[in-house]
Backbone atoms as SQL, in Angstrom:
CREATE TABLE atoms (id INTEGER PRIMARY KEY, chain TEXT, resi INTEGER, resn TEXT, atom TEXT, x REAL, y REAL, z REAL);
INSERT INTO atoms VALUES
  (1, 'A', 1, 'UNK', 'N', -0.609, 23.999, 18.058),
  (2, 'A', 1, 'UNK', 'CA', -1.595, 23.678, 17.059),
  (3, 'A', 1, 'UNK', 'C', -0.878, 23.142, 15.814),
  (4, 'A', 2, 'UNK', 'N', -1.068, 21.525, 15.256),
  (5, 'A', 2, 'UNK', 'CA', -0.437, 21.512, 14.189),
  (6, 'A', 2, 'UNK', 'C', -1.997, 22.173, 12.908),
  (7, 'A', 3, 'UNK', 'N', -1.021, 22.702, 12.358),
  (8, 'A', 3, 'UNK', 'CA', -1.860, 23.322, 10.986),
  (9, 'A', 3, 'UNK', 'C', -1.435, 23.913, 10.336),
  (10, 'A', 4, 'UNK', 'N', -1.586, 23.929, 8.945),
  (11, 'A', 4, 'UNK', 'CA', -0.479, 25.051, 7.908),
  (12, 'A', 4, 'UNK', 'C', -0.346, 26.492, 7.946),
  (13, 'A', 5, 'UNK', 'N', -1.954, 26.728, 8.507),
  (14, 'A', 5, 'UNK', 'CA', -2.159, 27.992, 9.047),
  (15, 'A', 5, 'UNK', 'C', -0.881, 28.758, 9.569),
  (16, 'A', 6, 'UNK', 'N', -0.289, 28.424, 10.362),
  (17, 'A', 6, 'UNK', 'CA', 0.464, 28.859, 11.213),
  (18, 'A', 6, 'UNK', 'C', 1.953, 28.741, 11.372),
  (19, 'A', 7, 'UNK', 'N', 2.185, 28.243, 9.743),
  (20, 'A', 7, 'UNK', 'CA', 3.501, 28.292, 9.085),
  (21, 'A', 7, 'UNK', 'C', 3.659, 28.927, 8.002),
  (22, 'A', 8, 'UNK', 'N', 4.876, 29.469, 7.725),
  (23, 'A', 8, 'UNK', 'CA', 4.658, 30.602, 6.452),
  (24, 'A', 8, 'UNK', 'C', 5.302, 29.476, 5.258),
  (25, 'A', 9, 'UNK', 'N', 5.724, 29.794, 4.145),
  (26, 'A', 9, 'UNK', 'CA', 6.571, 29.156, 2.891),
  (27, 'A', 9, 'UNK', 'C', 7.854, 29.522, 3.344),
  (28, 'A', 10, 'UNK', 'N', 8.812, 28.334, 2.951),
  (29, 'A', 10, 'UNK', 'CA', 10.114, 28.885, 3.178),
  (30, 'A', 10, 'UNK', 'C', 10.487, 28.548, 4.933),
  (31, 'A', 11, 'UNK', 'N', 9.853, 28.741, 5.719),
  (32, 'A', 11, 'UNK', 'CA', 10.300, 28.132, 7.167),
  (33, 'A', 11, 'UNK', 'C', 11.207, 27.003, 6.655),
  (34, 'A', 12, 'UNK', 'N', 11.653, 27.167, 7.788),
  (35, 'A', 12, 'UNK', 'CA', 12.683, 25.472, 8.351),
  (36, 'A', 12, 'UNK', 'C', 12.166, 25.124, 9.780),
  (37, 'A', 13, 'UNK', 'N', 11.885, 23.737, 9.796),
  (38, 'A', 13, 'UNK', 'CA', 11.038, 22.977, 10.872),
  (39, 'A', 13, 'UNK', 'C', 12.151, 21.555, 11.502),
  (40, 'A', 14, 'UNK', 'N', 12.066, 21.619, 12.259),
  (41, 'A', 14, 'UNK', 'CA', 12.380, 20.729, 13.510),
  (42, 'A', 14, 'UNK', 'C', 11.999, 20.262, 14.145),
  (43, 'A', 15, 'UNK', 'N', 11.373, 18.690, 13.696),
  (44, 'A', 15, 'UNK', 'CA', 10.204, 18.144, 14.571),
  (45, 'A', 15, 'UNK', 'C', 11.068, 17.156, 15.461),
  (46, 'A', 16, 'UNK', 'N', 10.078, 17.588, 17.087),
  (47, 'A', 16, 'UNK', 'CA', 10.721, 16.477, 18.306),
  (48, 'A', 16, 'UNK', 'C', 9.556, 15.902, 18.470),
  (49, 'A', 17, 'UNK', 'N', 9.403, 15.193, 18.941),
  (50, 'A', 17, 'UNK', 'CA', 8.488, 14.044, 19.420),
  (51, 'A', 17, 'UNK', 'C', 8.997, 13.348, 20.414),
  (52, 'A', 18, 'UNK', 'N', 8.668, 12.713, 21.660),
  (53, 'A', 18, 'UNK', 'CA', 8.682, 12.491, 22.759),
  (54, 'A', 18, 'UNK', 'C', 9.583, 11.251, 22.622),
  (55, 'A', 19, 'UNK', 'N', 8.783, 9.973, 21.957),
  (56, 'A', 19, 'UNK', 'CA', 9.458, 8.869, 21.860),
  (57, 'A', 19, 'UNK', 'C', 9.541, 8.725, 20.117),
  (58, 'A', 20, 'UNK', 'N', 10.195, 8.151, 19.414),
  (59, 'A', 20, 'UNK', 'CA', 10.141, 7.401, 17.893),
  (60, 'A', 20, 'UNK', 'C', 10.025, 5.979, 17.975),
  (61, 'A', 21, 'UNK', 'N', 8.780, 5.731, 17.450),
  (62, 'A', 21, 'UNK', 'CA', 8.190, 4.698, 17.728),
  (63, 'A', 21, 'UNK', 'C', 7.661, 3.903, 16.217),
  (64, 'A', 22, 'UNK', 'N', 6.850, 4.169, 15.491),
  (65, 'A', 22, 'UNK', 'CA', 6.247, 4.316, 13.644),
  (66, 'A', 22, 'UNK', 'C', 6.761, 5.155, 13.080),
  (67, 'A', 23, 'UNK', 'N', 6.876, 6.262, 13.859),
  (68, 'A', 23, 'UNK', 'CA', 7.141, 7.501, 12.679),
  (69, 'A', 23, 'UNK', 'C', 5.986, 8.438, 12.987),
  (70, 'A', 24, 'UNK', 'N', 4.675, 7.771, 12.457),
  (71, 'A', 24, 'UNK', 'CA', 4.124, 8.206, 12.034),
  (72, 'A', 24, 'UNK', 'C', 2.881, 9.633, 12.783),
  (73, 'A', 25, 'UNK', 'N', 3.512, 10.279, 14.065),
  (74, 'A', 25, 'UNK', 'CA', 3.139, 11.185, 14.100),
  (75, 'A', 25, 'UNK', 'C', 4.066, 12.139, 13.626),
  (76, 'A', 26, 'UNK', 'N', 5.120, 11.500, 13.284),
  (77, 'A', 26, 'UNK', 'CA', 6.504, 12.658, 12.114),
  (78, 'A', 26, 'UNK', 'C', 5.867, 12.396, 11.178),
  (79, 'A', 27, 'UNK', 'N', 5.887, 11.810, 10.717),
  (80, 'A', 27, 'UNK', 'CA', 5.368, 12.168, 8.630),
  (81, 'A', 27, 'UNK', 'C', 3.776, 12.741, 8.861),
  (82, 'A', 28, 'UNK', 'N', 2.714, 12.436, 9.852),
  (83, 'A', 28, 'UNK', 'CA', 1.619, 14.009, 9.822),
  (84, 'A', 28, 'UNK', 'C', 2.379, 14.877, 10.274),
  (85, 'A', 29, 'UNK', 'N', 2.995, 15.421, 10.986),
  (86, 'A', 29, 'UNK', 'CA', 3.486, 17.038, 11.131),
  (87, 'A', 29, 'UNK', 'C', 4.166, 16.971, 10.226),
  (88, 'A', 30, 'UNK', 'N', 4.839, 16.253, 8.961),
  (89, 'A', 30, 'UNK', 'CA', 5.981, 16.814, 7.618),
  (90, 'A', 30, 'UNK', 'C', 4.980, 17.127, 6.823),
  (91, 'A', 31, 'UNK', 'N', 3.874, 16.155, 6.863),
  (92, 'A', 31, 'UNK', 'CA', 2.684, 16.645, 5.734),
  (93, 'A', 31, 'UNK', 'C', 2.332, 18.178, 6.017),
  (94, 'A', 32, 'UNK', 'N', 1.842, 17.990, 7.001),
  (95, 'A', 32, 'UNK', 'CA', 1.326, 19.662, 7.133),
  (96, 'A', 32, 'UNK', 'C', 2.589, 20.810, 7.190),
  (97, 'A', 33, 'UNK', 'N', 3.375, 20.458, 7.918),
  (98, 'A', 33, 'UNK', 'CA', 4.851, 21.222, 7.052),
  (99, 'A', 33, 'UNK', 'C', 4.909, 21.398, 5.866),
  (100, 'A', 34, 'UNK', 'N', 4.803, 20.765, 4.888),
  (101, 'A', 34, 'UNK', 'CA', 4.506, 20.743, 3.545),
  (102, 'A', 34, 'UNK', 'C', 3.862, 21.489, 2.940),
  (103, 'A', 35, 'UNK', 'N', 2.417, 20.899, 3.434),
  (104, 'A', 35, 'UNK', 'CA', 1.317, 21.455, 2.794),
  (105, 'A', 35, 'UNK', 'C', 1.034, 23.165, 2.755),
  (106, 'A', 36, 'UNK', 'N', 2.183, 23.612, 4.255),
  (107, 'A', 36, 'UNK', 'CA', 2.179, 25.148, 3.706),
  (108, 'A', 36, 'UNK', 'C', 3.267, 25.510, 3.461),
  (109, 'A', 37, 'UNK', 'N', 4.055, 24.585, 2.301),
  (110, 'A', 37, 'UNK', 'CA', 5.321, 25.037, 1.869),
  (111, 'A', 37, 'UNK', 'C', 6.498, 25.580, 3.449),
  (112, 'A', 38, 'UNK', 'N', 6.958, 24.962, 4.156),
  (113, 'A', 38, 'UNK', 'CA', 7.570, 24.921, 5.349),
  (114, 'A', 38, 'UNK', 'C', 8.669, 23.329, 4.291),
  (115, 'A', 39, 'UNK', 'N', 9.709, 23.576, 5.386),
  (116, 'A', 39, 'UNK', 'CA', 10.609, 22.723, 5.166),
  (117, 'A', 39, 'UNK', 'C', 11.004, 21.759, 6.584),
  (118, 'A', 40, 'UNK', 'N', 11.322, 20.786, 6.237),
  (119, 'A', 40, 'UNK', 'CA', 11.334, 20.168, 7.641),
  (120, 'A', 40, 'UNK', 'C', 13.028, 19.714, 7.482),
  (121, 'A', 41, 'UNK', 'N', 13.983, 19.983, 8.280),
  (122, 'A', 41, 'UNK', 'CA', 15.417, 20.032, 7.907),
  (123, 'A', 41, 'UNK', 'C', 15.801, 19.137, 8.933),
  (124, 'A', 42, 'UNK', 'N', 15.212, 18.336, 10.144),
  (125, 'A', 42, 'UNK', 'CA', 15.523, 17.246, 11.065),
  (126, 'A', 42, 'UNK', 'C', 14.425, 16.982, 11.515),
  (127, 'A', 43, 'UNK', 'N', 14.508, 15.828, 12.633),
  (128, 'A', 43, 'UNK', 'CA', 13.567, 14.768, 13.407),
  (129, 'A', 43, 'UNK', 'C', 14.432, 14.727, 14.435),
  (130, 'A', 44, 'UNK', 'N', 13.806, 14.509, 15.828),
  (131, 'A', 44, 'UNK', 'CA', 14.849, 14.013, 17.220),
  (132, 'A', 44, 'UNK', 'C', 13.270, 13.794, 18.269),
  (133, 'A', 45, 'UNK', 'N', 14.000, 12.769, 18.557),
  (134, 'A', 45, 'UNK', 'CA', 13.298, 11.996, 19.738),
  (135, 'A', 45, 'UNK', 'C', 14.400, 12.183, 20.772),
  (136, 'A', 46, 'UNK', 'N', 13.572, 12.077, 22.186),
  (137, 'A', 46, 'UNK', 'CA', 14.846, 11.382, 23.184),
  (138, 'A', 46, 'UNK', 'C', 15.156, 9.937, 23.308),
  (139, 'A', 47, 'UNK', 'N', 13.994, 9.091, 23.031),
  (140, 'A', 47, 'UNK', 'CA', 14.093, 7.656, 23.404),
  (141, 'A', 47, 'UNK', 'C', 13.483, 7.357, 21.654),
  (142, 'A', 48, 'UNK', 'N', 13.912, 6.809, 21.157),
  (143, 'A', 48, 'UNK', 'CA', 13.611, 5.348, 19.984),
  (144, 'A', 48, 'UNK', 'C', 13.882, 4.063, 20.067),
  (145, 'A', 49, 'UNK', 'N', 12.367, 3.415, 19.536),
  (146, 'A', 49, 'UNK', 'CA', 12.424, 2.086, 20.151),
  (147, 'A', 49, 'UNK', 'C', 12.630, 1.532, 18.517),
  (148, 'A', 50, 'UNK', 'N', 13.535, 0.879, 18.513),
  (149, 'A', 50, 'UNK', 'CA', 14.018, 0.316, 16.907),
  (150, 'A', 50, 'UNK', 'C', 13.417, -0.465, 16.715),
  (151, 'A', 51, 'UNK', 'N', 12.890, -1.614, 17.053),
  (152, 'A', 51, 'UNK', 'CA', 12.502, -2.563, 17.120),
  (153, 'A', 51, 'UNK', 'C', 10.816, -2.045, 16.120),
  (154, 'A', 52, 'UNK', 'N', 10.195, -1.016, 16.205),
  (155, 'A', 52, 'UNK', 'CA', 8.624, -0.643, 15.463),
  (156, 'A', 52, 'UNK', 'C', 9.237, 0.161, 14.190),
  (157, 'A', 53, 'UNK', 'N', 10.519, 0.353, 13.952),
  (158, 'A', 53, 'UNK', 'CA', 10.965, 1.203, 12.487),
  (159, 'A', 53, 'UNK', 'C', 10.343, 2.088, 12.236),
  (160, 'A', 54, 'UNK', 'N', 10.423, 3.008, 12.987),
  (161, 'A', 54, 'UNK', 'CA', 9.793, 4.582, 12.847),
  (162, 'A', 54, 'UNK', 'C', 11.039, 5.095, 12.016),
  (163, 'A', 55, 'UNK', 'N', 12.093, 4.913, 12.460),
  (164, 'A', 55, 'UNK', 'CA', 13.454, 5.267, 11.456),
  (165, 'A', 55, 'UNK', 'C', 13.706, 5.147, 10.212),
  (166, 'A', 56, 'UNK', 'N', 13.164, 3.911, 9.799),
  (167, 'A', 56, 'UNK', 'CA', 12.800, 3.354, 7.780),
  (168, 'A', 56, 'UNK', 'C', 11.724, 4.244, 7.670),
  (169, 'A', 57, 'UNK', 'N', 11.157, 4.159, 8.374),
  (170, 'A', 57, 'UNK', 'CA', 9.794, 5.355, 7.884),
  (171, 'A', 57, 'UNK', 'C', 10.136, 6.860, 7.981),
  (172, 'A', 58, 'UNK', 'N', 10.518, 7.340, 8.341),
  (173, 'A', 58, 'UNK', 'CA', 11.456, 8.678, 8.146),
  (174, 'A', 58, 'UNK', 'C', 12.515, 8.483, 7.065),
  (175, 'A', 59, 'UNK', 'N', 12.372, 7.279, 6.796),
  (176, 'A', 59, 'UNK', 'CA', 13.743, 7.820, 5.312),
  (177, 'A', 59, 'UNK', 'C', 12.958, 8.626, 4.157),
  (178, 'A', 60, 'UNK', 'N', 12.082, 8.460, 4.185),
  (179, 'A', 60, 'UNK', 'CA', 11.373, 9.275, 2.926),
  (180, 'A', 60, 'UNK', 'C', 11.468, 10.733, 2.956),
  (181, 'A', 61, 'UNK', 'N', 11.273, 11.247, 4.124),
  (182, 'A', 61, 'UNK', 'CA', 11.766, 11.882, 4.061),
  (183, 'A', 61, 'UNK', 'C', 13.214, 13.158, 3.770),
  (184, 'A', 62, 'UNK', 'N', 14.027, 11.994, 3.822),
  (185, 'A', 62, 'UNK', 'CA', 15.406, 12.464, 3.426),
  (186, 'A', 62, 'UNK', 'C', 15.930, 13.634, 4.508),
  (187, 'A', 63, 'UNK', 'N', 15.577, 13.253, 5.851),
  (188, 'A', 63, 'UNK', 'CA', 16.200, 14.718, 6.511),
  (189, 'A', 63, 'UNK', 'C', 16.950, 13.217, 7.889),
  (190, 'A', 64, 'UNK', 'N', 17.625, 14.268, 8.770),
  (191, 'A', 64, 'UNK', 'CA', 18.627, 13.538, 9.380),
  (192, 'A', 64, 'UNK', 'C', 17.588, 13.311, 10.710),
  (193, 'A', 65, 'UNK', 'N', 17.650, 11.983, 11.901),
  (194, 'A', 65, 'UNK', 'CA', 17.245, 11.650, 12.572),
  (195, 'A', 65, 'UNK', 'C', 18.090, 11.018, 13.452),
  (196, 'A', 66, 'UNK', 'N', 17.773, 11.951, 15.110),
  (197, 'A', 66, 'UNK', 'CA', 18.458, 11.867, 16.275),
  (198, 'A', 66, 'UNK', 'C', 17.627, 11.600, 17.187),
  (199, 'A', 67, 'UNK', 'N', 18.016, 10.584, 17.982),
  (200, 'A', 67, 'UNK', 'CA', 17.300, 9.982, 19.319),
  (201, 'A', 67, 'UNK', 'C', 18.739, 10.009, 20.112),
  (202, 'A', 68, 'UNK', 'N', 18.427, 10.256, 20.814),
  (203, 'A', 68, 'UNK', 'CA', 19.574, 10.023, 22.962),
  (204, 'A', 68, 'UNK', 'C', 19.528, 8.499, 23.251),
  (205, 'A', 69, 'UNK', 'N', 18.855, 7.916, 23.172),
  (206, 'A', 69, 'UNK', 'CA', 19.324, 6.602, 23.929),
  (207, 'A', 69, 'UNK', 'C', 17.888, 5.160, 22.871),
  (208, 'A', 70, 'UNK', 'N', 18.271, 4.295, 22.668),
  (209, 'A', 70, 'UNK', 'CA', 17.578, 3.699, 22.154),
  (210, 'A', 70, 'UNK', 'C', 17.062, 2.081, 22.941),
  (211, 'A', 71, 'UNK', 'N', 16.066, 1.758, 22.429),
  (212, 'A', 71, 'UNK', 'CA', 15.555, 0.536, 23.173),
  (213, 'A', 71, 'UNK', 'C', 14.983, -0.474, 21.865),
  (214, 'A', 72, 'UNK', 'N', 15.692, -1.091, 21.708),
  (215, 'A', 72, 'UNK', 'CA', 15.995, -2.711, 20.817),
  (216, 'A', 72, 'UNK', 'C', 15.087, -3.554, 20.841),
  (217, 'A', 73, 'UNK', 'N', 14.218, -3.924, 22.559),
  (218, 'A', 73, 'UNK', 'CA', 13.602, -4.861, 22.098),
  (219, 'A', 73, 'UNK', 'C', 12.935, -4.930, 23.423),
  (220, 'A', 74, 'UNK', 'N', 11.748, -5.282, 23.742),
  (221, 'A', 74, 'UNK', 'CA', 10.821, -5.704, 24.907),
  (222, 'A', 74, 'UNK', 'C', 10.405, -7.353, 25.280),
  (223, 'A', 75, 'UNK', 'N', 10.982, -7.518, 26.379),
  (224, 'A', 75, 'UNK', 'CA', 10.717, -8.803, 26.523),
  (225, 'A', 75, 'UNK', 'C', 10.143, -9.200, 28.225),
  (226, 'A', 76, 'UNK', 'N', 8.803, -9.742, 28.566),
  (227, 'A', 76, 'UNK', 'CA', 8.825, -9.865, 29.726),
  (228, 'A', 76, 'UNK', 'C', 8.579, -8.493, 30.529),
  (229, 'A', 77, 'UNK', 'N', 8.193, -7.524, 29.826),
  (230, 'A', 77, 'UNK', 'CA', 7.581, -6.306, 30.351),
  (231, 'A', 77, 'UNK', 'C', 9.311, -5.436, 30.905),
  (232, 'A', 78, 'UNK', 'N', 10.348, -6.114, 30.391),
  (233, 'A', 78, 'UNK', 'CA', 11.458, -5.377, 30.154),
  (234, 'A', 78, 'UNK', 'C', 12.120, -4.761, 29.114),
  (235, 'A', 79, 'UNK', 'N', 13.003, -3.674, 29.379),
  (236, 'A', 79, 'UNK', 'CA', 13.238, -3.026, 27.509),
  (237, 'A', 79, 'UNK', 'C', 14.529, -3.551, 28.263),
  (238, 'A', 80, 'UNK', 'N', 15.266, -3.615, 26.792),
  (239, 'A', 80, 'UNK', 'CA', 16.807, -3.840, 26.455),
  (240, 'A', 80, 'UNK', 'C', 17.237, -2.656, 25.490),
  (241, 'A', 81, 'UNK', 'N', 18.173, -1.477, 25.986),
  (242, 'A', 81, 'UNK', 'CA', 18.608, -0.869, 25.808),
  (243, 'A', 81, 'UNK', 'C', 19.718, -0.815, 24.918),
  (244, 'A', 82, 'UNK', 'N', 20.023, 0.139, 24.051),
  (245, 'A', 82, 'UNK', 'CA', 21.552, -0.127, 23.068),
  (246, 'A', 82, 'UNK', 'C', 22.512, 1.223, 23.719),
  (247, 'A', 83, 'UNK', 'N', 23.566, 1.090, 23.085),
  (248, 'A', 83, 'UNK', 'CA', 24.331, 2.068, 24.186),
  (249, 'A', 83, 'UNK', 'C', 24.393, 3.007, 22.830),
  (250, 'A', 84, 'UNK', 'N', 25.032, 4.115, 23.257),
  (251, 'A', 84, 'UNK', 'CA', 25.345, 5.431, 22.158),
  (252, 'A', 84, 'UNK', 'C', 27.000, 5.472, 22.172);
């Protein structure tokens, strides 16, 4: 359940998310992290696709961001992969 309800003040939070893609189902779970005084101290995906800058959009946040393997660019219903 995301909701503030169910975070105290003072937590430390660690949001994963499946793929990083906008961001932007990370910055709603930092909001509501927030909103009940929770701290959010990283971000990690397994796959990020660079190419939609979900990553510039997590800079506002100011916390550190880890993905496993990344994908650059779609072309022809193919991804192009970057190495680690």
């Amino acid at each position: 359940m995301a909701s503030p309800e169910y975070l105290r003040v003072s937590e430390w939070l660690l949001i994963a998310n499946d793929f990083l893609a906008t961001g932007r189902i990370i910055l709603a779970l930092a909001r509501i992290a927030q909103a009940a005084g929770a701290q959010v101290i990283g971000t990690g995906a397994p796959i990020e696709k660079t190419f939609e800058g979900g990553r510039q959009s997590l800079s506002k946040l100011n916390v550190q961001v880890e993905s496993l393997a990344t994908i650059v660019g779609m072309d022809d219903g193919r991804s192009s992969l970057a190495g680690r």
